[in-house]
Phi, psi and omega in degrees: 000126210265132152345278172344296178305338176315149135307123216289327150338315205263322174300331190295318179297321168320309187255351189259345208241319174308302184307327164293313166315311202287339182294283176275016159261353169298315178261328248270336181302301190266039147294329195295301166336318185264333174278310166293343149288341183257299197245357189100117179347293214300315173262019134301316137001291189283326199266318151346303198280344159306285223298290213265033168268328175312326163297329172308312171307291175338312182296343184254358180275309173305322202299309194336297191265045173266292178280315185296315205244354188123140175281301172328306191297283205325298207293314172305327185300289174309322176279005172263340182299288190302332186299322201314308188305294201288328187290322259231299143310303165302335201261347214251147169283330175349078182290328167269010161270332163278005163295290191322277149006314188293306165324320201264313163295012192260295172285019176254317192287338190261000155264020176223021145273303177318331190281306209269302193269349147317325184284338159272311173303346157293335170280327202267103183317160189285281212307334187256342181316315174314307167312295166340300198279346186277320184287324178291308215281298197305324166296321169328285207272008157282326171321286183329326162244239258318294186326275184305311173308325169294345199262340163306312177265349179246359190302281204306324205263331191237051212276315190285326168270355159293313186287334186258358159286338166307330196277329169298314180299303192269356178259332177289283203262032157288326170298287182334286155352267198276006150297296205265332189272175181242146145333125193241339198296155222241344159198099192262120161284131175301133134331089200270112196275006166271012186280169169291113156358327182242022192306331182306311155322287159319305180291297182327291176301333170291335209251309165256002134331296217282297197314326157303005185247002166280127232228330159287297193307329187288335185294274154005272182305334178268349169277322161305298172311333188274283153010291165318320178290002183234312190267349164325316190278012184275338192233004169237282174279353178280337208257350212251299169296329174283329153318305202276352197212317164298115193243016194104062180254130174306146174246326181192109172077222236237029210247107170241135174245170178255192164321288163332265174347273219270006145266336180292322172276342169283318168290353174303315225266320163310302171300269154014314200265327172316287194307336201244353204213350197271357183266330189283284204304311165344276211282333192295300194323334207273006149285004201227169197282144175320310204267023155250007162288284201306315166314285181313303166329259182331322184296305139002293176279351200276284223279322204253352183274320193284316183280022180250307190277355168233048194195135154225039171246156221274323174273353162304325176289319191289323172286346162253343149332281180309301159326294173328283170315310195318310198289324164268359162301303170335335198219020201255349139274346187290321182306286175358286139012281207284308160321315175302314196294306200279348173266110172309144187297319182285009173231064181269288191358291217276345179273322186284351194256332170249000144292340194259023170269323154343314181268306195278338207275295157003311165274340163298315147316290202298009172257353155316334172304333184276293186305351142327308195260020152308274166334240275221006170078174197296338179271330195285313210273347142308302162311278191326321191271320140346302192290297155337294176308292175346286214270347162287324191265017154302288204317298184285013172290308172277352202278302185300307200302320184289303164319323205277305182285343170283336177291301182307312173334294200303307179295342182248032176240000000 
């Protein structure tokens, strides 16, 4: 399915959410740097894992009114929410007012994913979809190298004028949004304002009952979280360990980088391999049966997690970089995919705002890891997380074997 062809929601989304990414992949890899430098590992660490518990809720608050009130009303709300946010950060020396900030764009963004990706499986034929979230996954990660090299040269001297152009930027395209896209949800319910205050709550909890009694989708979300706790560390344990062990190592010729340097070019060189391969591994992978991608894929990261912590030279790194993407290159249109398939259409929002508890719930958990390597130091606290990868790709082992048996269930009945 050609660009071209697209719905126009979705081209507008394209190029408006790239510009914004490239923007905010300029600061957003060294904040963990900048929060561990202001408050220290162990409580940046504590506060990290606040900021993304705060997202969870949001995240299960977006899938809802992603399906109550509309993906278009959600994306707007949130992306003028996040600009507010990010401008908010730019104007204050404050570092706990830039946490709080911090916080926040975290819980406007995790209400304008379930919202974003719903508006693609509503547009989007089931057949095209893989493509589709690989082009949406591949813009991300062109941001991803462009971003972190400008933010290598310009984060320490223009850290405050980077935050308030991410603020500009997301507040034009919340006007954008709600200028040029339409409404896509197949049923938005109005708001009944003769309800109880707290009836919005109780139907939210109820609604996602029933999704948590799906015994695939719950396998799914808890292999995902485990998963999670390894490409997580691309923006925690990763930018915090590569300071600490890269010292003024030649990279080519006579070009020696420091710490800093040499994670803005290893997360470049992931955005890159992202950028140049996700569309191709997309469509290879979709030869092969699901569930020995999702196995392999965790293994992958298993693997690359463990040899990322026993190396500290720059090109080592850079070769467990690679080993790294592959494995997430590998699910990076499949997952999606696969959400789509298992989710009734008048619940897609709220199965896509809880799966992506893989990610928000993940990041609440994965910033243990820096105060982790206090304890038990950077090899110890690598292996764990290796062991993690494993046992997410048991899960989804049983995740597939349990589908398989509700598919057969399904047919003799």
């Amino acid at each position: 399915m050609r660009i071209r062809d697209w719905d126009t929601n979705l081209k507008i989304r394209l190029f408006g959410e790239a510009l914004m990414n490239i923007t905010f992949w300029m600061f957003f890899p060294f904040l963990t740097i900048y929060f561990a430098e202001e408050f220290g590992k162990g409580q940046a660490g504590i506060m990290l894992i606040f900021s993304q518990a705060f997202s969870v809720f949001a995240n299960l608050l977006g899938g809802y009114c992603a399906d109550r009130f509309g993906r278009k009303r959600m994306m707007v709300l949130s992306s003028l929410g996040q600009g507010i946010c990010f401008l908010l950060f730019a104007m204050t020396s404050s570092p706990w007012i830039g946490f709080i900030a911090f916080a926040f764009v975290g819980f406007f963004s995790s209400i304008y994913w379930p919202a974003s990706q719903a508006m693609v499986a509503d547009v989007v034929e089931e057949k095209d979809r893989s493509h589709v979230f690989a082009i949406f996954y591949t813009s991300i990660n062109i941001a991803v190298v462009i971003g972190p090299l400008l933010g290598a040269v310009f984060y320490t001297n223009y850290f405050s004028e980077l935050l308030f152009i991410c603020g500009a930027i997301c507040v034009g395209l919340a006007l954008v949004l709600a200028k040029w896209t339409r409404e896509t949800s197949p049923n938005v319910k109005r708001h009944n304002t003769d309800a109880k205050w707290y009836s919005f709550l109780l139907e939210q909890i109820k609604d996602y009952g029933v999704i948590f009694k799906d015994k695939v989708f719950l396998l799914f979300i808890i292999g995902g979280v485990l998963a999670s706790q390894t490409f997580m560390q691309l923006d925690l344990l990763f930018p915090v360990y590569v300071k600490d062990v890269v010292h003024n190592q030649t990279l080519i010729g006579s070009f020696k980088v420091g710490g800093e340097q040499a994670y803005g070019i290893i997360l470049a060189f992931n955005g890159l391999l992202v950028a140049l391969l996700t569309v191709a591994v997309t469509k290879w992978m979709t030869k092969y049966k699901e569930r020995n991608v999702f196995v392999l894929s965790s293994v992958m990261y298993a693997m690359a997690i463990l040899f990322f912590g026993q190396t500290n030279w720059i090109w080592g790194l850079l070769v467990a970089m690679a080993l790294f993407t592959f494995g997430e290159l590998m699910v990076a249109g499949l997952q999606q995919t696969f959400i789509s398939r298992i989710s009734p259409e008048h619940m897609r929002g709220q199965y896509f705002a809880a799966a992506s508890l893989r990610y928000t719930f993940g990041k609440t958990i994965a910033p243990i890891s820096i105060p982790l390597t206090v304890w038990v130091g950077y090899e110890w606290t690598f292996f764990i997380l290796c062991l993690l990868a494993l046992l997410s790709s048991f899960l989804y082992w049983m995740m597939f074997a349990v589908l398989q048996k509700v598919s057969l269930k399904d047919k003799t009945i």
